[in-house]
C-alpha positions as a Markdown table, in Angstrom:
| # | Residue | x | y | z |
|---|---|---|---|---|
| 1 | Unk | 132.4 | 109.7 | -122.5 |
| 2 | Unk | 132.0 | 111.3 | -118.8 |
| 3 | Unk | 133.5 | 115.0 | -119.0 |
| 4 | Unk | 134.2 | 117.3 | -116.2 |
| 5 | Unk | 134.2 | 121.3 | -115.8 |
| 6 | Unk | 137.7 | 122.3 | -115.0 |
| 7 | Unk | 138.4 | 126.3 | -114.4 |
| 8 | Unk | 141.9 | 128.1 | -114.7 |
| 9 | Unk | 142.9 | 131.6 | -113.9 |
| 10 | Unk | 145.4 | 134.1 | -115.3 |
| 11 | Unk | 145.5 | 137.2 | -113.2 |
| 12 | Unk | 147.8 | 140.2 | -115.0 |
| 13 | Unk | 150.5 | 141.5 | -112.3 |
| 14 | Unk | 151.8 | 144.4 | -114.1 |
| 15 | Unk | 154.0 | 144.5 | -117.2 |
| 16 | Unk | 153.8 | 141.7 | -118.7 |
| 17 | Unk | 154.0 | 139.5 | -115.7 |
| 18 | Unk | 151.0 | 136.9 | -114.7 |
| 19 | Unk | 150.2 | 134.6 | -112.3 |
| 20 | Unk | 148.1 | 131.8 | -113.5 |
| 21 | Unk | 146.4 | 129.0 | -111.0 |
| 22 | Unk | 144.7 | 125.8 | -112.0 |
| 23 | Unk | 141.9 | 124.3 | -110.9 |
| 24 | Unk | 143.4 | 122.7 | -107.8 |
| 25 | Unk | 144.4 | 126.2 | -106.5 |
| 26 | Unk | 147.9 | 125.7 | -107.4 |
| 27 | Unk | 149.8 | 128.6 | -109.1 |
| 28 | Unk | 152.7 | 129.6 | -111.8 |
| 29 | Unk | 154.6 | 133.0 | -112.5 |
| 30 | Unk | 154.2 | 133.4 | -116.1 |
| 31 | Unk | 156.0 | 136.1 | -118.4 |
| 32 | Unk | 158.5 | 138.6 | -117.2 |
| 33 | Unk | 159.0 | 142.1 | -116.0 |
| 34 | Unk | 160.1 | 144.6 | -118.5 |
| 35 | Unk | 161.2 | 147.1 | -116.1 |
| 36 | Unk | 163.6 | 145.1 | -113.6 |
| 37 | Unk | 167.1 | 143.9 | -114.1 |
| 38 | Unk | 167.5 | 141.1 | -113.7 |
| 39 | Unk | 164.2 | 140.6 | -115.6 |
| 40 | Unk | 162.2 | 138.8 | -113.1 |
| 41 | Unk | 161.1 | 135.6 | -114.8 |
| 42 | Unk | 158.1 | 133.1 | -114.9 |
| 43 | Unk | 157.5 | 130.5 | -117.3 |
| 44 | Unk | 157.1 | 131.8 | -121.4 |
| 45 | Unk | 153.8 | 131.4 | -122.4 |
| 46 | Unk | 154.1 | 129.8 | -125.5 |
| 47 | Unk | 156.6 | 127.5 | -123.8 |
| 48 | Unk | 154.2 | 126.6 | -121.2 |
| 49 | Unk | 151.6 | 125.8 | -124.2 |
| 50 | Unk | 154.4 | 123.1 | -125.8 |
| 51 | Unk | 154.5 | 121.8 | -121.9 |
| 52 | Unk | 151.1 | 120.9 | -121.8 |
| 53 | Unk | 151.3 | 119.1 | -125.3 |
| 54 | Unk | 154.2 | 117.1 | -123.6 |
| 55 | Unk | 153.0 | 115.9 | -120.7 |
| 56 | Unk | 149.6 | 115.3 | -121.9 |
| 57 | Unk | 151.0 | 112.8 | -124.4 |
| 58 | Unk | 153.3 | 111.4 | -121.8 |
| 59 | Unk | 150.1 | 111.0 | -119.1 |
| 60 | Unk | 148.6 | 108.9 | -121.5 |
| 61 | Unk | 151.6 | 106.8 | -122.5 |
| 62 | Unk | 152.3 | 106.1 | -119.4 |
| 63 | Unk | 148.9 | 105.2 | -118.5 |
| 64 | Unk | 148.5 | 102.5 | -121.6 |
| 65 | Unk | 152.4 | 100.8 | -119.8 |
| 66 | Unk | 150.2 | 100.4 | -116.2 |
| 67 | Unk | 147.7 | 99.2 | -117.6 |
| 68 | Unk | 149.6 | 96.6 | -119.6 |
| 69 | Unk | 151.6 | 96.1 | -116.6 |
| 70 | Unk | 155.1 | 97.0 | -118.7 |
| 71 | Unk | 157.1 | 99.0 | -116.1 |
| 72 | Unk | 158.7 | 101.8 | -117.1 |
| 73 | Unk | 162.7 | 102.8 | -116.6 |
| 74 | Unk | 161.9 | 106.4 | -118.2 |
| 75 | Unk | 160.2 | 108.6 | -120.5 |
| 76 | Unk | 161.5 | 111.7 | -122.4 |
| 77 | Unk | 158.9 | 113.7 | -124.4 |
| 78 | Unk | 160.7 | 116.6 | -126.7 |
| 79 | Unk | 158.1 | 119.2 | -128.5 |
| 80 | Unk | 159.3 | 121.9 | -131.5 |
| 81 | Unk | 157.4 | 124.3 | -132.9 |
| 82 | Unk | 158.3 | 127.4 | -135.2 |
| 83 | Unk | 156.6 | 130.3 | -133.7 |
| 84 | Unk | 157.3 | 134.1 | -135.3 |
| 85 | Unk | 160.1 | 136.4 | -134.0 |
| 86 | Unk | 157.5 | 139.7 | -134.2 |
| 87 | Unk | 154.6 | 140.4 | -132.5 |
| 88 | Unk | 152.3 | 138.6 | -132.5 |
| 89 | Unk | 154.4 | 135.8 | -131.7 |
| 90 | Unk | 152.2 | 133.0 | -133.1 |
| 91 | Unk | 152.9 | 129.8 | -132.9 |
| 92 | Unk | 153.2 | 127.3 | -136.2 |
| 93 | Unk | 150.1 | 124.8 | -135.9 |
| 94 | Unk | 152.6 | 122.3 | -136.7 |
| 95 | Unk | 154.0 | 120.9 | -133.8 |
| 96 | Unk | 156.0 | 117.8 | -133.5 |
| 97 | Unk | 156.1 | 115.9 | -130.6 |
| 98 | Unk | 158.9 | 113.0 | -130.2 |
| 99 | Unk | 158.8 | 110.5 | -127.4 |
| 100 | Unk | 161.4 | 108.0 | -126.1 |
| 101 | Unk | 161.6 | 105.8 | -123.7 |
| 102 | Unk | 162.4 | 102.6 | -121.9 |
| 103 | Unk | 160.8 | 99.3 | -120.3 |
| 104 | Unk | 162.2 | 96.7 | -118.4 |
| 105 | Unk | 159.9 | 93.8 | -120.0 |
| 106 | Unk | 158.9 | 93.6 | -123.9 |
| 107 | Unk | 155.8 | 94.6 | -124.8 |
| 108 | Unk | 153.5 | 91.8 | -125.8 |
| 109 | Unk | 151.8 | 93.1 | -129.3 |
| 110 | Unk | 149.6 | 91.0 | -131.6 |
| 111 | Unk | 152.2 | 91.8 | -134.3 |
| 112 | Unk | 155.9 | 90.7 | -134.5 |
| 113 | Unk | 157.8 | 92.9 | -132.4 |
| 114 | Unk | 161.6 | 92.1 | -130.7 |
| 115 | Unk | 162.6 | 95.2 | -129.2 |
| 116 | Unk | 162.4 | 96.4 | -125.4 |
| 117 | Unk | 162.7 | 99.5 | -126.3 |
| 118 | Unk | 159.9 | 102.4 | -127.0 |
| 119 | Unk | 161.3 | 103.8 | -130.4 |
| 120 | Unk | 161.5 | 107.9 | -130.6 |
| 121 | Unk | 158.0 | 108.1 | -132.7 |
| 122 | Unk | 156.5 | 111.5 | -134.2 |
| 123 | Unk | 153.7 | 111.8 | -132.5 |
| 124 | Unk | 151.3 | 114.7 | -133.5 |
| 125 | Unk | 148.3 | 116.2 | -130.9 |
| 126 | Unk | 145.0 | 116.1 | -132.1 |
């Protein structure tokens, strides 16, 4: 397998407020001001950890349908994890990740299948 270096950055604002930018320079507010009202908001942390699971699995679905030439009408991806109310706020290592989608032709398979349709399927990231 061919690998590739990738680099991220998280820079601390103040409070608990960050600013994190990938590795194509592009950047994300992430966590909030304590001492504003309205709390000035980015993205939760631990929210932005169950986005990544989510669209990682959805990249690769939707790779394997191009590849297999099955068009796809749409693609929702739902993640849940239990993560602690108190500090630190972990994060279960259970998470359960539930797809759903549709197609517009039947996917050919090498075992009986009738449906169109892309069942919801637990789908767990390794």
């Amino acid at each position: 397998m061919e690998t590739q270096t990738k680099e991220v950055k998280l820079e601390w604002l103040r409070s608990r407020m960050f600013v994190g930018t990938d590795h194509l320079g592009k950047s994300i507010a992430i966590g909030y001001l304590t001492d504003e009202e309205p709390k000035a908001c980015g993205i939760n942390p631990s929210d932005m950890l169950l986005l990544a699971a989510a669209s990682c699995s959805a990249y690769d679905v939707v790779q394997i349908l191009e590849k297999g030439k099955q068009p796809l009408e749409n693609l929702k991806v739902d993640v849940t994890a239990e993560q602690a109310r108190n500090n630190p706020t972990l994060l279960s290592p259970s998470i359960l990740t539930t797809m759903s989608g549709e197609i517009s032709q039947p996917i050919k398979f090498n075992a009986p299948c009738s449906s169109q349709r892309i069942n919801t399927v637990p789908y767990w990231p390794h």
